[in-house]
C-alpha positions as CSV (number, residue, x, y, z in Angstrom):
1,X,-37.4,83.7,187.4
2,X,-36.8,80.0,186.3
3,X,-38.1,81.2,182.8
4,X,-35.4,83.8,182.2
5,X,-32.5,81.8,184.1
6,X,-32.7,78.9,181.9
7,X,-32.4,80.5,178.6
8,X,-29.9,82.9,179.6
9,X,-27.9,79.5,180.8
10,X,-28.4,78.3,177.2
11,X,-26.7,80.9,175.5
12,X,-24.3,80.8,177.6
13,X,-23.1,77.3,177.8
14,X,-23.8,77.7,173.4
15,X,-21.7,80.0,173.3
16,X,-19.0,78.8,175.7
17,X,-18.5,75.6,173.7
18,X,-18.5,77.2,170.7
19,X,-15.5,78.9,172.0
20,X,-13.6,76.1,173.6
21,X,-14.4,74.0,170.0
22,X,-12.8,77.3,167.8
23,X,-9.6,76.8,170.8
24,X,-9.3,73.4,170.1
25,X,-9.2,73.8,166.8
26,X,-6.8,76.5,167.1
27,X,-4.2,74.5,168.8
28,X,-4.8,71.8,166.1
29,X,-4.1,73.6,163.3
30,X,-1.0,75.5,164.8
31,X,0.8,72.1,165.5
32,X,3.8,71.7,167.5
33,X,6.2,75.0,166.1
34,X,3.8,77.2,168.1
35,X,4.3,75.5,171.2
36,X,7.9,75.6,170.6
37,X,8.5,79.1,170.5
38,X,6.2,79.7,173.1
39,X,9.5,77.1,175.5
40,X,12.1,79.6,173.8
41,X,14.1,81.7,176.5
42,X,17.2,83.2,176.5
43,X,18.7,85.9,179.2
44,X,22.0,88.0,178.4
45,X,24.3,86.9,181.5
46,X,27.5,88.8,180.1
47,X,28.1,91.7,178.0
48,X,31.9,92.2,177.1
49,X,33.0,95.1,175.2
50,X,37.2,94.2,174.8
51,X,38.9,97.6,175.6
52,X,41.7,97.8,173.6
53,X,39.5,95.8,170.4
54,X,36.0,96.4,167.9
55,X,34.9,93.1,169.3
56,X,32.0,92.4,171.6
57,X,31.1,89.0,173.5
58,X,27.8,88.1,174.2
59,X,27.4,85.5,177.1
60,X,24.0,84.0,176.5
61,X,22.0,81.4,178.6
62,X,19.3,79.2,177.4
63,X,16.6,79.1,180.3
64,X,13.6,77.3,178.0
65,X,12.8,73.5,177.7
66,X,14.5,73.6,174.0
67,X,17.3,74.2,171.9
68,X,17.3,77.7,170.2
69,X,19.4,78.7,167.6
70,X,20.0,83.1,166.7
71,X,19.2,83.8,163.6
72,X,19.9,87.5,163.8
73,X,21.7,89.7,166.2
74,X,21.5,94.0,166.0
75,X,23.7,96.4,168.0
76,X,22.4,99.7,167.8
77,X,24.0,103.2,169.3
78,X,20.9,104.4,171.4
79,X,21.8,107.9,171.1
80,X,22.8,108.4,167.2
81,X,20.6,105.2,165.9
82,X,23.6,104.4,164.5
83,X,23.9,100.7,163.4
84,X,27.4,99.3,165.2
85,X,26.4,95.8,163.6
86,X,23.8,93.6,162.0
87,X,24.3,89.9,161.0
88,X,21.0,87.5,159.9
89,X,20.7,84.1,158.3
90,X,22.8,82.9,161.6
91,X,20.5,79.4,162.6
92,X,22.7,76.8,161.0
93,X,26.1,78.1,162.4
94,X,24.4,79.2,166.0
95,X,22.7,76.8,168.9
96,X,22.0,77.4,172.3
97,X,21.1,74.5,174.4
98,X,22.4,75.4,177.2
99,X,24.5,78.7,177.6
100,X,27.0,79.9,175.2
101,X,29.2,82.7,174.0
102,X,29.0,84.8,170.9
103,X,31.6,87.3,169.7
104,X,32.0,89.5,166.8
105,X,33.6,92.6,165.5
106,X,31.7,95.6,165.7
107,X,31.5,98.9,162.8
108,X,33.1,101.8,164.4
109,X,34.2,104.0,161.9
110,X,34.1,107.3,164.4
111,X,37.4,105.4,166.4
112,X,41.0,106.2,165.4
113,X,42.2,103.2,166.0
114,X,38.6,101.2,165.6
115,X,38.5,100.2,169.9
116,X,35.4,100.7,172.8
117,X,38.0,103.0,174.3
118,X,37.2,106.0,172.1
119,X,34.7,108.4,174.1
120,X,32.5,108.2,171.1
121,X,32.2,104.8,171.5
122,X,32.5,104.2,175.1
123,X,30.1,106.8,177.0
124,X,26.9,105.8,174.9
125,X,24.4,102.4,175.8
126,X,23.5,99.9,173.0
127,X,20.5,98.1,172.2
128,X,21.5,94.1,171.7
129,X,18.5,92.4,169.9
130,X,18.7,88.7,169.2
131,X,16.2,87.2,166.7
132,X,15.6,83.3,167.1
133,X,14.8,80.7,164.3
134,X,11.3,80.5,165.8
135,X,10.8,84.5,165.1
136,X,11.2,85.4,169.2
137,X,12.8,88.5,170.1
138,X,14.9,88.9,172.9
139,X,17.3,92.4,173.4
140,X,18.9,94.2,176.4
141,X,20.5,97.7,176.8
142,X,24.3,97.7,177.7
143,X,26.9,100.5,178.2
144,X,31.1,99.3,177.6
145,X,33.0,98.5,180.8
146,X,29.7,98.8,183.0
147,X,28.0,95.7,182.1
């Protein structure tokens, strides 16, 4: 019994080592930017769709252990796919440390005047994606004046 045990064992304690070695190295060469984006976290506290207004405010709160800056931010119509807005290259001129509020005009072309109120508009959901300088991806699903 002791003569199959014991090189059994060898193999695998070999191979276990081998394995925590290729980790280590792993971590090594990754350096430090990995294990930032792996402390990134943001939650959607607040989504406000102005009634009488194309604008939308996004009430954002930074739950990780760094600062965060959005680099891209998507609204999408779920039912017609329809893009409402899209806006990248956003890092410089957006941190999040701690919580924080972004607001822009969305593309309604199907609104006379260009407001949530239009039924169009206002009885769908939207997809919100936020892309951060690190590359994570954070979205939510929202509806106007139910959020």
């Amino acid at each position: 019994m002791l003569a199959v045990v014991v090189p059994i064992g060898g193999v695998i304690l070999s191979q276990g080592l081998g394995e925590t070695n290729e980790l280590n190295q792993r971590l090594i060469t990754t350096g430090p930017e990995t294990s930032n984006s792996l402390r990134e976290d943001l939650i959607f506290e607040h989504i406000r769709f102005e009634p009488k207004s194309d604008t939308v405010t996004i009430s954002i709160r930074n739950i990780g252990t760094i600062q965060t800056s959005v680099d891209k931010i998507t609204v999408v119509k779920m039912d017609t796919q329809e893009v409402i807005f899209s806006q990248s290259n956003l890092a410089s001129l957006m941190m999040i440390k701690d919580s924080g509020d972004i607001s822009f005009k969305a593309d309604l072309p199907n609104a006379t005047p260009e407001e949530w109120q239009d039924s169009y508009y206002s009885n769908s959901e939207y997809k919100i994606s936020i892309i951060t300088g690190r590359g994570n991806f954070f979205d939510t699903i929202a509806r106007p004046f139910n959020t």
